[in-house]
VMD Tcl script that builds the backbone (N, CA, C; Angstrom):
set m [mol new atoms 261]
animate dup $m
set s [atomselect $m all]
$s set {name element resname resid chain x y z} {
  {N N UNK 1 A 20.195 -135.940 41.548}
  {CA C UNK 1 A 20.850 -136.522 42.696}
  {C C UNK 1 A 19.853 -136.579 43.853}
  {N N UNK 2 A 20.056 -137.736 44.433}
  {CA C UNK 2 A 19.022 -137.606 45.802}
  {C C UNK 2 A 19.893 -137.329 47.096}
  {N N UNK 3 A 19.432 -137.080 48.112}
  {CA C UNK 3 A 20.370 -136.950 49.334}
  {C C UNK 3 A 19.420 -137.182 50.788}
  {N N UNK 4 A 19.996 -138.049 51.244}
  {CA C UNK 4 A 19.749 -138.126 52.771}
  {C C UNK 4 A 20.319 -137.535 53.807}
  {N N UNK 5 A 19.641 -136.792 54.869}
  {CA C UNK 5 A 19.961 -136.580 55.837}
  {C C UNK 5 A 20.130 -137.487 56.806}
  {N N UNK 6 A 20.606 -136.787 58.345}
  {CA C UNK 6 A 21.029 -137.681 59.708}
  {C C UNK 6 A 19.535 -138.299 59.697}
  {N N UNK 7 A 18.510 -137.876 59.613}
  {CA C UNK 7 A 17.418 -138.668 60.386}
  {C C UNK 7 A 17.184 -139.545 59.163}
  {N N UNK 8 A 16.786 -139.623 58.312}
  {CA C UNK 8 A 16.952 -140.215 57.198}
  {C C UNK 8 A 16.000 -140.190 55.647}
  {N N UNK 9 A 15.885 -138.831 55.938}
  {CA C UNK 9 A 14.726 -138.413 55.346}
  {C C UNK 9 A 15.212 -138.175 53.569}
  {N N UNK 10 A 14.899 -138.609 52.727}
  {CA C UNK 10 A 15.567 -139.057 51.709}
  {C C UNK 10 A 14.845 -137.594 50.573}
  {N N UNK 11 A 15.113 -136.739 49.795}
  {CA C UNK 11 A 14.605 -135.530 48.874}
  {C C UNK 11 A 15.692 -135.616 47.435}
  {N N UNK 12 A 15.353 -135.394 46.554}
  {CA C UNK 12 A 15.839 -135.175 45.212}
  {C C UNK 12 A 16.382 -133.630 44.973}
  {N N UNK 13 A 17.307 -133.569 44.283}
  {CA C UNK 13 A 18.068 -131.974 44.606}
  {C C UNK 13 A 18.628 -131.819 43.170}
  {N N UNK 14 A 18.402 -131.018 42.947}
  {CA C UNK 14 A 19.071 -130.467 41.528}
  {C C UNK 14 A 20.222 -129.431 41.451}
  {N N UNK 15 A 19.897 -128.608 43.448}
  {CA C UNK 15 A 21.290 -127.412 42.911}
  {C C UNK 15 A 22.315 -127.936 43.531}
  {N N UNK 16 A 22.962 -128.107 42.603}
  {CA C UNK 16 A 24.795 -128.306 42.437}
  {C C UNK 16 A 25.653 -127.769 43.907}
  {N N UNK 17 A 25.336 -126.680 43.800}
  {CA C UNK 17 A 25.929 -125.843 45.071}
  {C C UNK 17 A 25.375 -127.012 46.744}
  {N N UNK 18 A 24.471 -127.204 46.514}
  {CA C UNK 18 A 23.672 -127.866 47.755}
  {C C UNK 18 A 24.367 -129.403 47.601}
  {N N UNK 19 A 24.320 -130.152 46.566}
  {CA C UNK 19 A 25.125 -131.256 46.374}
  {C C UNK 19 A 26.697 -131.091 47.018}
  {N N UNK 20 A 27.625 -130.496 46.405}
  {CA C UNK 20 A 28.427 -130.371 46.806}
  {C C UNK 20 A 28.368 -130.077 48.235}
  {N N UNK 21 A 27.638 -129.306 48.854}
  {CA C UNK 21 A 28.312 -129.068 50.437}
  {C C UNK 21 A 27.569 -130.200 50.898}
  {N N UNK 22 A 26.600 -131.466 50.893}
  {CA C UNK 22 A 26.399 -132.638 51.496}
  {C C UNK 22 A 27.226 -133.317 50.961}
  {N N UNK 23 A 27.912 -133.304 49.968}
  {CA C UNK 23 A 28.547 -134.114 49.506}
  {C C UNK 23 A 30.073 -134.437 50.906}
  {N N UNK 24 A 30.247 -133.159 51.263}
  {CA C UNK 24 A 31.186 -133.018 51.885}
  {C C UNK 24 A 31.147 -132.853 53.383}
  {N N UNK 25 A 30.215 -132.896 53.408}
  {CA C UNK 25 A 29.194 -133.441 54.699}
  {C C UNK 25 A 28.865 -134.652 55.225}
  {N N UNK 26 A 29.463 -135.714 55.114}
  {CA C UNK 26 A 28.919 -136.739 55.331}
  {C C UNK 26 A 28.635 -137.344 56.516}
  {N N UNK 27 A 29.039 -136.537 57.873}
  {CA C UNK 27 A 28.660 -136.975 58.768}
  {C C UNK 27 A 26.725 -136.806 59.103}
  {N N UNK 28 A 26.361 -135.895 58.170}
  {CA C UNK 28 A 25.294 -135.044 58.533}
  {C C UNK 28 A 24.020 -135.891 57.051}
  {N N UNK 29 A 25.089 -136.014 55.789}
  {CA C UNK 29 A 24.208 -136.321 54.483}
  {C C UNK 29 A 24.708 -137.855 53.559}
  {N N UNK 30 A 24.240 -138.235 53.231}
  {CA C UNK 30 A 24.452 -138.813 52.093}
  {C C UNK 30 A 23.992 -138.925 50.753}
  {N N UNK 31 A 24.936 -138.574 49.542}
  {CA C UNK 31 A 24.558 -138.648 48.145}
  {C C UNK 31 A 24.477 -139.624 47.101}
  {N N UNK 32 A 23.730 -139.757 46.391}
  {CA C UNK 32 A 23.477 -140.893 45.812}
  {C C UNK 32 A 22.742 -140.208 44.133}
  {N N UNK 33 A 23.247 -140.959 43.282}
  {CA C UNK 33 A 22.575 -140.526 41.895}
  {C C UNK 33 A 20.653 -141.484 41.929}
  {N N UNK 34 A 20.398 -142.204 42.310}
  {CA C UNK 34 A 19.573 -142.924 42.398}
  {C C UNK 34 A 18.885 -142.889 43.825}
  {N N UNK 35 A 17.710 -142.661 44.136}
  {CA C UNK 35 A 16.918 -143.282 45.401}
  {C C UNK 35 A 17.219 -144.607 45.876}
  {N N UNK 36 A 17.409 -145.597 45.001}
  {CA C UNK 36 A 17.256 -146.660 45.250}
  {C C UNK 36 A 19.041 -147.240 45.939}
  {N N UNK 37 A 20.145 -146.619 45.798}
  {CA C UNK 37 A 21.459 -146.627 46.113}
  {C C UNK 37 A 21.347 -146.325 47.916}
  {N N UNK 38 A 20.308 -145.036 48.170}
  {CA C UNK 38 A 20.472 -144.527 49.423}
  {C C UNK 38 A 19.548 -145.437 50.342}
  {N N UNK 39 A 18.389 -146.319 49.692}
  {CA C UNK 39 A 17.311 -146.817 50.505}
  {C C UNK 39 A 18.787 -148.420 51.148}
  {N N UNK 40 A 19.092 -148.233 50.169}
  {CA C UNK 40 A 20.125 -149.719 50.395}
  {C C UNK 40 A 21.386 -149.395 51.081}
  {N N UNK 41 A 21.827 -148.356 51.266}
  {CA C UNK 41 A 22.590 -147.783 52.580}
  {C C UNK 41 A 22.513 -147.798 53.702}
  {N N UNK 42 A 21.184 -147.762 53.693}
  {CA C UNK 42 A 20.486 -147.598 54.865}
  {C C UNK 42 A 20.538 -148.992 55.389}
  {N N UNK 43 A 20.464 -149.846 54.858}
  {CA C UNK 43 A 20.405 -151.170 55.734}
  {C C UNK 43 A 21.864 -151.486 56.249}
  {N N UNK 44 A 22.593 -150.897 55.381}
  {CA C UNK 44 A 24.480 -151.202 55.954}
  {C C UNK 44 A 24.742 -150.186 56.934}
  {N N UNK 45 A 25.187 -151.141 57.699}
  {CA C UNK 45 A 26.052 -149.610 59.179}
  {C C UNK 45 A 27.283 -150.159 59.010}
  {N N UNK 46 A 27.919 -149.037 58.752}
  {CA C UNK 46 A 29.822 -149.073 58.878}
  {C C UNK 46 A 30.274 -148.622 59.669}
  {N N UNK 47 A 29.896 -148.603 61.008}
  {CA C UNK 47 A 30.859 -147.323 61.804}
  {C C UNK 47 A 32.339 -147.980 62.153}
  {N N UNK 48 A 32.650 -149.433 61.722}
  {CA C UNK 48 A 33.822 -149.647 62.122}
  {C C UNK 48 A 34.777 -149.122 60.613}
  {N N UNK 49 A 34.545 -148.675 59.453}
  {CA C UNK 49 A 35.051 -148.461 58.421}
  {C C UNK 49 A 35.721 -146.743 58.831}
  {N N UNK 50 A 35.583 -145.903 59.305}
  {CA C UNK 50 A 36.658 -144.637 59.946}
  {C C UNK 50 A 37.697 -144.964 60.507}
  {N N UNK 51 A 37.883 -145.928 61.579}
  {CA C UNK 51 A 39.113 -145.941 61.884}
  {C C UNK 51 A 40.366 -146.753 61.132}
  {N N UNK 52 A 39.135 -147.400 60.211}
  {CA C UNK 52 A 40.359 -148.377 59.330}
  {C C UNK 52 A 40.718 -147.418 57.611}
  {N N UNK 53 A 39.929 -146.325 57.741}
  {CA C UNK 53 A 40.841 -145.327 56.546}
  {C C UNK 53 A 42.272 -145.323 56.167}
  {N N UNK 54 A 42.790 -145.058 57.220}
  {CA C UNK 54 A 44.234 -144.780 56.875}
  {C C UNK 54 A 44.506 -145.926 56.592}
  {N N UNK 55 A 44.024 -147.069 56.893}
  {CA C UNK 55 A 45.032 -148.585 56.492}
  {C C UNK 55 A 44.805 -148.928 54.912}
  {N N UNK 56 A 43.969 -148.202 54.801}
  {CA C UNK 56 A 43.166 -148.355 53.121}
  {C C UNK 56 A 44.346 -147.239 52.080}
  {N N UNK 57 A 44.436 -148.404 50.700}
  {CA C UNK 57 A 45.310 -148.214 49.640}
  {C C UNK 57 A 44.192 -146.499 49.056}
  {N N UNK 58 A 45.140 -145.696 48.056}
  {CA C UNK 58 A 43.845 -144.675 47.711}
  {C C UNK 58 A 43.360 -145.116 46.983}
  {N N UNK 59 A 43.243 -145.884 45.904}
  {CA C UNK 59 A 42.144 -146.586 45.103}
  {C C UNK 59 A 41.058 -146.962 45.997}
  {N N UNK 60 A 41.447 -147.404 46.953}
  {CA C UNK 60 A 40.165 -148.296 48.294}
  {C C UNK 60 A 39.422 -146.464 48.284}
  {N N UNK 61 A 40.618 -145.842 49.064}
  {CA C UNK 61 A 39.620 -144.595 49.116}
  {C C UNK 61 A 39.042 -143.936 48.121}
  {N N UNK 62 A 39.343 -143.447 46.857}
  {CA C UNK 62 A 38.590 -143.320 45.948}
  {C C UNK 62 A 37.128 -143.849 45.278}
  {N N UNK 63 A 37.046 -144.891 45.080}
  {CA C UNK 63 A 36.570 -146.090 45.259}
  {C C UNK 63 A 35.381 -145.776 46.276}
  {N N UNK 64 A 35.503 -145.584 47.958}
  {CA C UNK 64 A 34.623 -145.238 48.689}
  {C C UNK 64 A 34.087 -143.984 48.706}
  {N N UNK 65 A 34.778 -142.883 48.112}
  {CA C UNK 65 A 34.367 -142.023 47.612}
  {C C UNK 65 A 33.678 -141.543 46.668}
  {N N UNK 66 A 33.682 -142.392 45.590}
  {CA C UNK 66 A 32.883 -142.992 44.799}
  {C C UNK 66 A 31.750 -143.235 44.965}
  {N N UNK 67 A 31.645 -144.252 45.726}
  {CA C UNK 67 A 29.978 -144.977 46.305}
  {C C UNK 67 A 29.775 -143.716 47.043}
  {N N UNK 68 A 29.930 -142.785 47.447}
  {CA C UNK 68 A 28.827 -141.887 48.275}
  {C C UNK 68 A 28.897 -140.576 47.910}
  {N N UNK 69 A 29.265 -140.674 46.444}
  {CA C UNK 69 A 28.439 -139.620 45.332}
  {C C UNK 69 A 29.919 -138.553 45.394}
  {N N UNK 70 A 30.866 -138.755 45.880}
  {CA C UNK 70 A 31.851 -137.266 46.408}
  {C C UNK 70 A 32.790 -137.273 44.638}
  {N N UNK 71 A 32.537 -135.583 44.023}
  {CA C UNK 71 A 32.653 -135.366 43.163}
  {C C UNK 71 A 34.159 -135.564 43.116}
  {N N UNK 72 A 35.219 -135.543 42.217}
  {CA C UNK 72 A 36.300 -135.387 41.943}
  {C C UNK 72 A 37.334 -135.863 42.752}
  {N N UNK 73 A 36.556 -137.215 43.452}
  {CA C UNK 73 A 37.808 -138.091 44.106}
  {C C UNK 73 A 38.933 -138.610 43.686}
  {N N UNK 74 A 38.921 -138.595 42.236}
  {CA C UNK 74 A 40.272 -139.225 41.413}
  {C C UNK 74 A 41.133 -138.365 41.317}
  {N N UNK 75 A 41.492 -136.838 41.680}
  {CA C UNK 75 A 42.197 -135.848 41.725}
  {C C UNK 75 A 42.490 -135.490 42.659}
  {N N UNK 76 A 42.104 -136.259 43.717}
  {CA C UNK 76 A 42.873 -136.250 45.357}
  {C C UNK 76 A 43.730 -137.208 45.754}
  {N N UNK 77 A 44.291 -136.237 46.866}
  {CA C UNK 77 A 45.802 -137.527 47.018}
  {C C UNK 77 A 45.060 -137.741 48.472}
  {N N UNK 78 A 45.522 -138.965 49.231}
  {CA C UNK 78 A 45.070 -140.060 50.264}
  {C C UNK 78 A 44.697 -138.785 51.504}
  {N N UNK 79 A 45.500 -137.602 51.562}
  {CA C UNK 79 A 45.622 -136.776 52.743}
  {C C UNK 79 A 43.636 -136.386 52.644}
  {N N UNK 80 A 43.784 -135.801 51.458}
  {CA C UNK 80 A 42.362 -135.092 50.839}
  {C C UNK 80 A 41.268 -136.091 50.836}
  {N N UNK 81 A 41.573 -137.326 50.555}
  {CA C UNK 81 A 40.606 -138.317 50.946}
  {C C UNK 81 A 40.360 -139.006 52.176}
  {N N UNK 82 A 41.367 -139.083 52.800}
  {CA C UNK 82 A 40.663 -138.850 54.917}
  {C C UNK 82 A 39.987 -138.022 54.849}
  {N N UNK 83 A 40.414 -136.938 54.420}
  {CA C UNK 83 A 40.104 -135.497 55.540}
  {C C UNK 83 A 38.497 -135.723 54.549}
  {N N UNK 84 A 38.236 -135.876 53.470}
  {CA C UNK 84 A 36.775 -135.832 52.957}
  {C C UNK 84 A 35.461 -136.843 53.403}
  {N N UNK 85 A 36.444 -138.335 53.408}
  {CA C UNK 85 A 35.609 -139.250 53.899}
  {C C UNK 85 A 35.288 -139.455 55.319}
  {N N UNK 86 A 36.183 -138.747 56.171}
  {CA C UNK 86 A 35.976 -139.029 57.587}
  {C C UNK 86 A 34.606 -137.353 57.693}
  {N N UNK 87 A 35.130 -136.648 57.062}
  {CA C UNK 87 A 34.214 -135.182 57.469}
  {C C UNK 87 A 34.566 -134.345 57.985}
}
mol reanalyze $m
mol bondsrecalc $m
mol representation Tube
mol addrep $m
């Protein structure tokens, strides 16, 4: 797994434990199975995509949870997926 930080400094990570807490971090990290997923993030800015969460079906949220590596999004209900994707 690779992971980016706020500044955008991009490193490859193998412990699990460290994945998971950026994973759940996302104001601070982003996860990605590939380098090449996070270099192409980087060119998209979403900051209008937080306030429109709640209007989103949970498949939408899953789904976005999905794209930014967050483990075991299909076993959360919509409450657990705000509270993960917003941070």
């Amino acid at each position: 797994m690779y992971i980016r930080n706020k500044s955008g400094l991009i490193q490859e990570c193998h412990n699990e434990d460290v994945i998971r807490t950026c994973q759940k971090d996302i104001e601070h990290f982003t996860v990605a199975e590939n380098r090449e997923s996070l270099t192409a993030k980087e060119a998209v800015n979403k900051p209008e995509e937080k306030p429109e969460l709640k209007k989103m079906k949970v498949d939408e949220l899953r789904a976005m949870a999905k794209e930014r590596g967050i483990e075991g999004a299909a076993s959360l209900n919509k409450e657990e997926l705000l509270a993960v994707l917003k941070g």
